[in-house]
DRENDODO-445046 format. One record per residue (C-alpha): residue number from 0; residue in one letter; x, y, z. Coordinates in nm, 2 decimals, decimal comma, padded with zeros to 4 digits, m for minus. Each point is the difference from the previous one (the first is absolute). Layout:
<pts>
PT|NUM|A|X|Y|Z $
...
</pts>
This chain:
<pts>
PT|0|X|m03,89|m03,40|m01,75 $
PT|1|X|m00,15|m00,08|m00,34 $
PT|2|X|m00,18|m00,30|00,15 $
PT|3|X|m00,25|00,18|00,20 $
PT|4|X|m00,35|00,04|m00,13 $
PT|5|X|m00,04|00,34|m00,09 $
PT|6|X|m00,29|00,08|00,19 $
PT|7|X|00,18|m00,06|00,30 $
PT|8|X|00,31|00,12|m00,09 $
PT|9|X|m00,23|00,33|m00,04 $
PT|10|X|m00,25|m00,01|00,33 $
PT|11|X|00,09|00,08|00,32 $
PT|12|X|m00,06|m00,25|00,29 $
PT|13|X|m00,29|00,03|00,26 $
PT|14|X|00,15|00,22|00,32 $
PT|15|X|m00,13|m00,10|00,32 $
PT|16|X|m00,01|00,20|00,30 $
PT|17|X|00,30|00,07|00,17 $
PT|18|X|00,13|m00,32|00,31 $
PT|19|X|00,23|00,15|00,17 $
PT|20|X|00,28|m00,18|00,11 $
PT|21|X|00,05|00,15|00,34 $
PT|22|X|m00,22|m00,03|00,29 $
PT|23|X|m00,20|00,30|00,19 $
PT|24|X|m00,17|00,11|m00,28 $
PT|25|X|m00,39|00,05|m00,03 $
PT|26|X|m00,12|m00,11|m00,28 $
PT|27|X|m00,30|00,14|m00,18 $
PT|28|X|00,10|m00,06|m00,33 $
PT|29|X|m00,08|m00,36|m00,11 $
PT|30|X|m00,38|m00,06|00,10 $
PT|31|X|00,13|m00,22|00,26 $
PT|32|X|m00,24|m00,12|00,34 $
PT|33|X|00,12|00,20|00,27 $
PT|34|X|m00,13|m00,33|00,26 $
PT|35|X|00,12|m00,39|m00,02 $
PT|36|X|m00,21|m00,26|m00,14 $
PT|37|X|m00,19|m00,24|00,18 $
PT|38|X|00,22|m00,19|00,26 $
PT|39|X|m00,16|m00,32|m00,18 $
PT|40|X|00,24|00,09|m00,28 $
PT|41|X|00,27|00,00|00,22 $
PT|42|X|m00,03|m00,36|00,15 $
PT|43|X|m00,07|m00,12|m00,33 $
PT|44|X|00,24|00,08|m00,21 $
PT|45|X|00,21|m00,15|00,31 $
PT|46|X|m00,16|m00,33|m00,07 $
PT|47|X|00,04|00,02|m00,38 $
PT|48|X|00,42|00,03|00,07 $
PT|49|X|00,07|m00,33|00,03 $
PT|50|X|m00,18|m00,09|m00,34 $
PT|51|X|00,24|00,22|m00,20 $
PT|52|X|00,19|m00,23|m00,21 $
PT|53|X|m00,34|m00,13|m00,18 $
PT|54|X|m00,15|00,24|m00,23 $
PT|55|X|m00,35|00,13|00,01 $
PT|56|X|m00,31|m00,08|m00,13 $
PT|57|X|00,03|00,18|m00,34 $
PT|58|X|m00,40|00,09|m00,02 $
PT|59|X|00,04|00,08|00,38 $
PT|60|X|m00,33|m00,15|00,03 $
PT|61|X|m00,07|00,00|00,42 $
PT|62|X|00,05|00,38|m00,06 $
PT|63|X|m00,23|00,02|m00,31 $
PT|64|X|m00,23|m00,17|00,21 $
PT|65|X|m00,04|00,26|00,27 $
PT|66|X|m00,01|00,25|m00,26 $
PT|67|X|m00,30|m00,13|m00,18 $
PT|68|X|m00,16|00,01|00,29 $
PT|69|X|00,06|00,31|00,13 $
PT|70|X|m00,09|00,14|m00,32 $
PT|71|X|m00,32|m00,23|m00,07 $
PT|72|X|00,13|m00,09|m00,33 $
PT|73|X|00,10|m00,43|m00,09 $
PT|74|X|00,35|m00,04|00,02 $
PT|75|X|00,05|m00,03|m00,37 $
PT|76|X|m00,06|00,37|m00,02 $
PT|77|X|00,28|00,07|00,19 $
PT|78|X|00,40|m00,01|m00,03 $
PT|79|X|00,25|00,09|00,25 $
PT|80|X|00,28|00,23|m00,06 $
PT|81|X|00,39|00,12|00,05 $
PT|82|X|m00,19|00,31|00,13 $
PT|83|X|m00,18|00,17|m00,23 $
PT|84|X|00,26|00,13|m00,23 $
PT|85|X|00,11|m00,34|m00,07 $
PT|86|X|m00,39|m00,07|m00,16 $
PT|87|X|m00,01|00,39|m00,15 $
PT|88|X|00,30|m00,15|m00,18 $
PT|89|X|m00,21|m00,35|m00,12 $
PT|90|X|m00,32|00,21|m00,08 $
PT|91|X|00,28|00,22|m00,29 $
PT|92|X|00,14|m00,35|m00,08 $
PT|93|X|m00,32|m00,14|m00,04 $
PT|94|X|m00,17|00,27|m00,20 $
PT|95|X|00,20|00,21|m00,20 $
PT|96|X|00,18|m00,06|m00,29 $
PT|97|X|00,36|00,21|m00,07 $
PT|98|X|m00,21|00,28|m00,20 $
PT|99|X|m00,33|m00,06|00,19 $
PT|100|X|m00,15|00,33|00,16 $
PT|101|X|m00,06|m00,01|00,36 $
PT|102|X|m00,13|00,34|00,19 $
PT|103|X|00,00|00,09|00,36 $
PT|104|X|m00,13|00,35|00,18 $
PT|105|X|00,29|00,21|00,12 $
PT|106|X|00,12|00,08|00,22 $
PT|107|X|00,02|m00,36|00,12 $
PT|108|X|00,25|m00,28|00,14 $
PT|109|X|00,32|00,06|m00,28 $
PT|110|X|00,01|m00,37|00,03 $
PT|111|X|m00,26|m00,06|m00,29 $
PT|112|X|00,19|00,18|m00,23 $
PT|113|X|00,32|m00,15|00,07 $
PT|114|X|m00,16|m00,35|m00,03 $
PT|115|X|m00,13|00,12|m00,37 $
PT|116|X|00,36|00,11|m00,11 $
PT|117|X|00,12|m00,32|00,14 $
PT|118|X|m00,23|m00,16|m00,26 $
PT|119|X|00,03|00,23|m00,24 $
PT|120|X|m00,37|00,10|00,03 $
PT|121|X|m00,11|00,37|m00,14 $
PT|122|X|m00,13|00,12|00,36 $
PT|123|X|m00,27|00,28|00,00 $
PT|124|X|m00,03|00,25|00,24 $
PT|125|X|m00,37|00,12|00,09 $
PT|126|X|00,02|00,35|00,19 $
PT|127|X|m00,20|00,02|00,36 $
PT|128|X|m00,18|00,32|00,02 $
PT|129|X|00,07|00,25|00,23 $
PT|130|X|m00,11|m00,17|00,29 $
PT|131|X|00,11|m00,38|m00,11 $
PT|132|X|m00,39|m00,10|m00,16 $
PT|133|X|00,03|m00,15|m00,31 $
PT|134|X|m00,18|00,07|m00,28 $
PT|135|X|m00,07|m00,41|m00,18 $
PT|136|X|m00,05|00,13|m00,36 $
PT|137|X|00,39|00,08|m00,02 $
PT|138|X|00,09|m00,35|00,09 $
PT|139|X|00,12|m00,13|m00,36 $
PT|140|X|m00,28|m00,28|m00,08 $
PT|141|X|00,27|m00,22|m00,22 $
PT|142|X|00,21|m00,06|00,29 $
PT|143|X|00,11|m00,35|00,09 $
PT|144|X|00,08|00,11|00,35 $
PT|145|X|m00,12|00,27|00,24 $
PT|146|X|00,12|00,07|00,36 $
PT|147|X|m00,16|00,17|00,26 $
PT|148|X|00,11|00,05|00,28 $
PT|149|X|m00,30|00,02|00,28 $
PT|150|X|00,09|00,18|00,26 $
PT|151|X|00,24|00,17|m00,21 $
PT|152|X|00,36|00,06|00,08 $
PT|153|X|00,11|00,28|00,04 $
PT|154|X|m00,34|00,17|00,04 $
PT|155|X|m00,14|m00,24|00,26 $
PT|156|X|m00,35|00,06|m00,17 $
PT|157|X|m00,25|m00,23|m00,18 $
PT|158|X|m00,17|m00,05|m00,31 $
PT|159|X|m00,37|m00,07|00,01 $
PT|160|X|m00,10|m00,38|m00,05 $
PT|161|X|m00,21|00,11|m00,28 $
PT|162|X|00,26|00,19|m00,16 $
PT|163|X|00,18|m00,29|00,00 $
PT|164|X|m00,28|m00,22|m00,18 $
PT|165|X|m00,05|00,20|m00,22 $
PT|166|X|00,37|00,02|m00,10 $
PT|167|X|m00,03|m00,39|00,02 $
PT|168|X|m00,30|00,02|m00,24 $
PT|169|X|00,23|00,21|m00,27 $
PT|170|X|00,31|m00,19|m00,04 $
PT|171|X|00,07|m00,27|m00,21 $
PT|172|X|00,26|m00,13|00,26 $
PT|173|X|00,02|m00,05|00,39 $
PT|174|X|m00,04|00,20|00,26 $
PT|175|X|00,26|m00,01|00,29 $
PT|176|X|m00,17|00,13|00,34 $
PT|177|X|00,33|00,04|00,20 $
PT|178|X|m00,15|00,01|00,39 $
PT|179|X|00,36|00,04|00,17 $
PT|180|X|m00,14|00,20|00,26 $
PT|181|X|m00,38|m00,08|00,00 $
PT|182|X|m00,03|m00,10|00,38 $
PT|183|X|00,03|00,37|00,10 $
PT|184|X|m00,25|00,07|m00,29 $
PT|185|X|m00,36|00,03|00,11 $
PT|186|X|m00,08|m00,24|m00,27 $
PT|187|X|00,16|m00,25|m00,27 $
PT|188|X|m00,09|m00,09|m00,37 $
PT|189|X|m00,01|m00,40|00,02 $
PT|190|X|m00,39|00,04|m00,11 $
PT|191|X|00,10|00,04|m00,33 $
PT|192|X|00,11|m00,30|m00,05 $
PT|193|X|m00,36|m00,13|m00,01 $
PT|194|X|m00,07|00,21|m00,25 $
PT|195|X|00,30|00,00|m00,21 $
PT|196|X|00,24|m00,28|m00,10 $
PT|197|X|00,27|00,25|m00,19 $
PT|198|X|00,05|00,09|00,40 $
PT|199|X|00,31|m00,03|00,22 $
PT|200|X|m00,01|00,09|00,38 $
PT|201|X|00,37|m00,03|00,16 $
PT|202|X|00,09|00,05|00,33 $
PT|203|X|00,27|m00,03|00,25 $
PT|204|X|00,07|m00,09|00,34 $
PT|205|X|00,31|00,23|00,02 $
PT|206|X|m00,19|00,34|00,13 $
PT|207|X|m00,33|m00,10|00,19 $
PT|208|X|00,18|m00,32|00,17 $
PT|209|X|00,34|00,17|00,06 $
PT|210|X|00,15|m00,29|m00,23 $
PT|211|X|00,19|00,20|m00,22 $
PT|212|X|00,32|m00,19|00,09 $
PT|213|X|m00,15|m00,35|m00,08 $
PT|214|X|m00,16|00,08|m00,37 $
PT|215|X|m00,33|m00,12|m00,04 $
PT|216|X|m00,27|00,11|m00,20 $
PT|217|X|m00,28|m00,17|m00,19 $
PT|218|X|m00,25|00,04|m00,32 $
PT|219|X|m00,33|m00,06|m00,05 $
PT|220|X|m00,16|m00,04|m00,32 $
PT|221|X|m00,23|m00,25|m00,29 $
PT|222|X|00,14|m00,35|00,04 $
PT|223|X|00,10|00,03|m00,36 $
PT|224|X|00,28|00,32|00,09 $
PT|225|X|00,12|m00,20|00,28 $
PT|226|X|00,08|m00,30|m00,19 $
PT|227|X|00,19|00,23|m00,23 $
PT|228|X|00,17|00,18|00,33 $
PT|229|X|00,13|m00,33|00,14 $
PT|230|X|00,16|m00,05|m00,40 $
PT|231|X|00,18|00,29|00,05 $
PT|232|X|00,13|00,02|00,37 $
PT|233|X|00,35|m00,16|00,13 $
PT|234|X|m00,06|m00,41|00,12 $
PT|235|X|00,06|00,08|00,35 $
PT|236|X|m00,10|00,37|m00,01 $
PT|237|X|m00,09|00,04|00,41 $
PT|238|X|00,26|m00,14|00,22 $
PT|239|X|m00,07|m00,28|00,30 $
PT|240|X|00,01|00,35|00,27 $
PT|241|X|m00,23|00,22|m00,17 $
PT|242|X|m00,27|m00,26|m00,07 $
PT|243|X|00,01|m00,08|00,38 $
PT|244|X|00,02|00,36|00,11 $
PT|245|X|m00,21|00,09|m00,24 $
PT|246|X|m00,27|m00,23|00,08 $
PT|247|X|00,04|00,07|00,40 $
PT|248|X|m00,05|00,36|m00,09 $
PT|249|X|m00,32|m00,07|m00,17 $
PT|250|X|m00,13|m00,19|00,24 $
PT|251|X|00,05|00,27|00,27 $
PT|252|X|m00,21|00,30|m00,21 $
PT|253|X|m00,12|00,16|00,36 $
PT|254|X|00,37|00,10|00,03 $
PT|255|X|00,03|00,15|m00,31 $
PT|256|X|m00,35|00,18|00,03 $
PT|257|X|00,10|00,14|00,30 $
PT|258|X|00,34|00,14|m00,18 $
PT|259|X|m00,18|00,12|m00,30 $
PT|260|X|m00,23|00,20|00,30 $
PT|261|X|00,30|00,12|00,14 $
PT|262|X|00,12|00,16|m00,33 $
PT|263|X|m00,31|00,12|m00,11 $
PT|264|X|m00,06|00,18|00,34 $
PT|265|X|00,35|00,15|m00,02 $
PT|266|X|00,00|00,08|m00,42 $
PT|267|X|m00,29|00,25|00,08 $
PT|268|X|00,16|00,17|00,32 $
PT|269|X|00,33|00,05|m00,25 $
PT|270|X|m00,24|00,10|m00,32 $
PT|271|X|m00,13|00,32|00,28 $
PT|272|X|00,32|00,10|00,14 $
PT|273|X|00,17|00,00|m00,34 $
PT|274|X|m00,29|00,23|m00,12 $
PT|275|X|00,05|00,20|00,29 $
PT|276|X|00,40|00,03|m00,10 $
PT|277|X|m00,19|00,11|m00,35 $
PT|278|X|00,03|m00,31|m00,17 $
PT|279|X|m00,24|m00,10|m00,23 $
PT|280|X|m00,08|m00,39|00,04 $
PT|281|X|m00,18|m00,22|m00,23 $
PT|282|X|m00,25|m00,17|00,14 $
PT|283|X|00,18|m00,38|00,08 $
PT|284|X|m00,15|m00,30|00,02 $
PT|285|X|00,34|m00,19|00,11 $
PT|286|X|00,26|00,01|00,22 $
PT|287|X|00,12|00,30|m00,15 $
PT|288|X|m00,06|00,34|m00,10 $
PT|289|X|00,14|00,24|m00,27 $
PT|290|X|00,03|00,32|00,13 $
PT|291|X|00,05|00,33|m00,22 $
PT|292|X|00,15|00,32|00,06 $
PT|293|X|00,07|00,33|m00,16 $
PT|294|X|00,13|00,22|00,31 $
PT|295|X|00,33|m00,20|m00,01 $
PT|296|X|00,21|m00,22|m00,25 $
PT|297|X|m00,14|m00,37|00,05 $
PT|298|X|00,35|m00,13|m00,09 $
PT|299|X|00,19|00,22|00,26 $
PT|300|X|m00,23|m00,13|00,26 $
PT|301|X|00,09|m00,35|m00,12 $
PT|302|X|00,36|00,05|00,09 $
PT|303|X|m00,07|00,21|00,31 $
PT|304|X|m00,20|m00,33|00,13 $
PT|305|X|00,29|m00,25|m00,13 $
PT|306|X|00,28|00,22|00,20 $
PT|307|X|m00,21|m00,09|00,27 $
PT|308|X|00,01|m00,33|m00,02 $
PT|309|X|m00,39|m00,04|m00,10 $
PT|310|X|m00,05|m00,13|m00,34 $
PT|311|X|m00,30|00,09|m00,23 $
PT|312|X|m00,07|00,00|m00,40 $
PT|313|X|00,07|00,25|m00,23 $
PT|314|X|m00,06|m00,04|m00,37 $
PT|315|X|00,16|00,29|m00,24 $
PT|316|X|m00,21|m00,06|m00,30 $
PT|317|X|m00,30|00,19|m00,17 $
PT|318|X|m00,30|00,05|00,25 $
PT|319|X|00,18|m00,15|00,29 $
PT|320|X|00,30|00,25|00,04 $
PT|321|X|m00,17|00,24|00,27 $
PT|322|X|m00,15|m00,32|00,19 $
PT|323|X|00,14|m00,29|00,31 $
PT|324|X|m00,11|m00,33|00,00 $
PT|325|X|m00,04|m00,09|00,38 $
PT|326|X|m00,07|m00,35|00,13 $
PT|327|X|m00,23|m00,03|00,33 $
PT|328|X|00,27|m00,10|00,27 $
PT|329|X|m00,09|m00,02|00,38 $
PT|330|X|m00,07|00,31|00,17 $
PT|331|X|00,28|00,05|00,17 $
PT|332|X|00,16|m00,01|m00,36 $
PT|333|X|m00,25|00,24|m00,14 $
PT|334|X|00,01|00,23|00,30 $
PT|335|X|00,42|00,03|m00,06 $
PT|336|X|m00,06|00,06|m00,36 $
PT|337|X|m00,29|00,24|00,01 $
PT|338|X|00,26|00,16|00,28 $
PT|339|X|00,28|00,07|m00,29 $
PT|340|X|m00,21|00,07|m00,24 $
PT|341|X|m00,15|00,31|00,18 $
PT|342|X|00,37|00,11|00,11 $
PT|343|X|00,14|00,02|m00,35 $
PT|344|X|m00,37|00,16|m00,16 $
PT|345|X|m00,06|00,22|00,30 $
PT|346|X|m00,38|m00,12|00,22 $
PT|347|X|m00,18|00,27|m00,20 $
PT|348|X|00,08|m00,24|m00,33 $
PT|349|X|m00,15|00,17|m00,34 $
PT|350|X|m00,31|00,17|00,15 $
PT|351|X|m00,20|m00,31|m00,08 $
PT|352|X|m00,07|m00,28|m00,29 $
PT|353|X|00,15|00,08|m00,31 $
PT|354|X|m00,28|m00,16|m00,17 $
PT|355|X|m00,01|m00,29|m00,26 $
PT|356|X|00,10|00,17|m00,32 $
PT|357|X|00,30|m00,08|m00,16 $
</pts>
C-alpha cells in the first residue's frame, strides 16, 4: 500500500519468543519466572475487580510511590510503565529524531532496533568482544540515544558500572541502563544516576516478580527526563489491575528475593551440567544462560527439544547460530531438559567447553 511509511514498509517487526498455544509444554524460551508471585498479588487484584469500569490513575501515583521508595530516589524521578518495552518505546519517541543516530551493543534485545526503524532512527550497532565486554571508545559520541542492556540478553553477562560512566561521560545524548533482569544480578547501576543526569535506569516487574502477565515496569531518572517521559506516554498507560498487582508485588520483595535465590541457585547447577554435556556457558547474571556448542548443531538441538515438548531459544543469526538461549525454570524442569539434551548429544557431550571465541 502506497500509504505506509517507507521505513516500515521496509523493517521487519520485533519477534517474540514463541507462546505456544497448547498446553504441556516447558517453556524455557521467554525469560519467564518459573514460581507465582506473591499471593498478596492475588487477593489484590481480586479487590481491584470491581473498580473496573473507572479508569486508572494515569501517573499511577500509589505505585510510583512504593517505587521511590524502594529505590531511595523522590517520586518525581520516577515513572511507571506498560512494562518496560512500552517506556523503551517513549525513551526513542522522546529522543530521537527520524535521521537521529542511536547505538546499542550487539548482540542485544532486537527490540531496540525495531523501535529505531519504527522511528526511522539510523540505529548503530557496537560489536561485544569475544566474551560480551565492551570496549566504550566504539560507542559513537554523537548519538542521541544509546541502549544497554545490563544484564545483557542474550549473553546474561554485565557491563562494568564504570564502563558505563564513562560511556555516559562521552555521549552527547542519554544513556538507557535497561536492568530487565537485574534482581538476579549481583548488583544494579541506579548509582549513576547521582552522578549523571543524561542517565536512564528501567526495570520491570515481569521477570524477578513473576508479573510478566500483568505488564509493569518503571524508570528512573533527572526530574527534567521524566517530565518529558510522562509528555510522551499514553493518558492511561498502566491499567487499574497492574497498578494494584503491581504495587502488592512490591510490597512483598521477600517473595521475590526468595525466587530470585531460587533461580540463581538453579542457573549455576544448569551452567555446570551444560559444561559437563561440553557446552560453553557465558557467565549469567539473570535468569538465563546462553549456552554454546560446537560438538553438535545448536539449531538441531533446538528442534530435538521442541519435538519434545520443551521449548528453548534459538537465534540463527551471526554469532548466535551455534548457541541456546535457556531460561532458569524449576528443577524438575531443568532436570527433564538437561535429560534430553544428553539423549540427543550423547552424556560424553564435546569433550568439554568449546571456549568463548567466535
Amino acid at each position: 500500500m502506497g500509504v505506509i511509511r517507507k521505513n516500515i514498509a521496509r523493517m521487519q517487526g520485533y519477534v517474540p519468543g514463541e507462546q505456544p498455544a497448547a498446553d504441556g509444554f516447558i517453556k524455557l524460551n521467554t525469560n519467564e519466572n518459573p514460581y507465582p508471585p506473591s499471593p498478596r498479588v492475588a487477593a489484590a487484584l481480586a479487590e481491584e475487580a470491581s473498580r473496573l469500569q473507572l479508569y486508572p490513575d494515569p501517573m499511577a501515583a500509589r505505585l510510583r510511590a512504593r517505587i521511590a521508595g524502594l529505590c531511595n530516589v523522590p517520586v518525581d524521578q520516577t515513572l511507571a510503565g506498560n512494562g518496560s518495552d512500552e517506556l523503551l518505546t517513549i525513551a526513542v519517541r522522546t529522543f530521537a529524531d527520524a535521521g537521529d543516530l542511536v547505538a546499542s551493543p550487539s548482540p542485544t534485545y532486537t527490540l531496540y532496533a525495531t523501535l529505531c526503524g519504527i522511528q526511522g532512527a539510523r540505529y548503530v550497532a557496537v560489536p561485544y568482544r569475544d566474551d560480551y565486554s565492551l570496549n566504550p571508545s566504539l560507542i559513537p559520541s554523537r548519538a542521541r540515544l544509546v541502549f544497554v542492556a545490563n544484564p545483557n540478553s542474550p549473553s546474561g553477562t554485565v557491563v562494568p558500572e564504570e564502563t558505563l560512566a564513562r560511556i555516559a561521560s562521552s555521549i552527547s545524548g542519554v544513556l538507557v541502563v535497561d536492568e530487565a533482569y537485574v534482581d538476579f544480578a549481583r548488583g544494579n547501576c541506579a548509582g549513576l544516576l547521582q552522578s549523571h543526569k543524561n542517565v536512564v535506569i528501567l526495570r520491570t516487574l515481569s521477570k524477578s516478580y513473576s508479573l510478566a502477565g500483568l505488564r509493569v515496569g518503571y524508570a528512573l531518572a533527572d526530574r527534567a527526563i521524566i517530565a518529558e517521559f510522562a509528555k510522551v506516554k499514553d493518558s492511561y498507560n498502566v491499567s487499574r489491575m497492574a497498578i494494584a498487582g503491581g504495587l502488592a508485588a512490591l510490597e512483598d520483595v521477600e517473595w521475590m528475593k526468595e525466587n530470585a535465590r531460587k533461580i540463581v541457585a538453579t542457573r549455576k547447577r544448569l551452567a555446570a551440567r551444560l559444561e559437563r554435556l561440553g557446552f560453553f556457558v557465558f557467565p549469567s547474571e539473570s535468569n538465563f544462560v546462553l549456552a554454546r556448542i560446537s560438538s553438535y548443531p545448536a539449531g538441531q538441538i533446538y528442534t530435538y527439544l521442541k519435538n519434545r515438548r520443551i521449548l528453548v531459544r534459538y537465534y540463527d543469526t551471526p554469532r548466535l547460530r551455534d548457541c541456546l538461549r535457556i531460561s532458569v525454570g524449576t528443577d524438575d524442569e531443568i532436570e527433564r531438559l538437561l535429560e534430553q539434551i544428553a539423549e540427543i548429544i550423547g552424556s560424553k557431550g564435546g569433550g568439554g567447553p568449546t571456549g568463548g571465541r567466535r
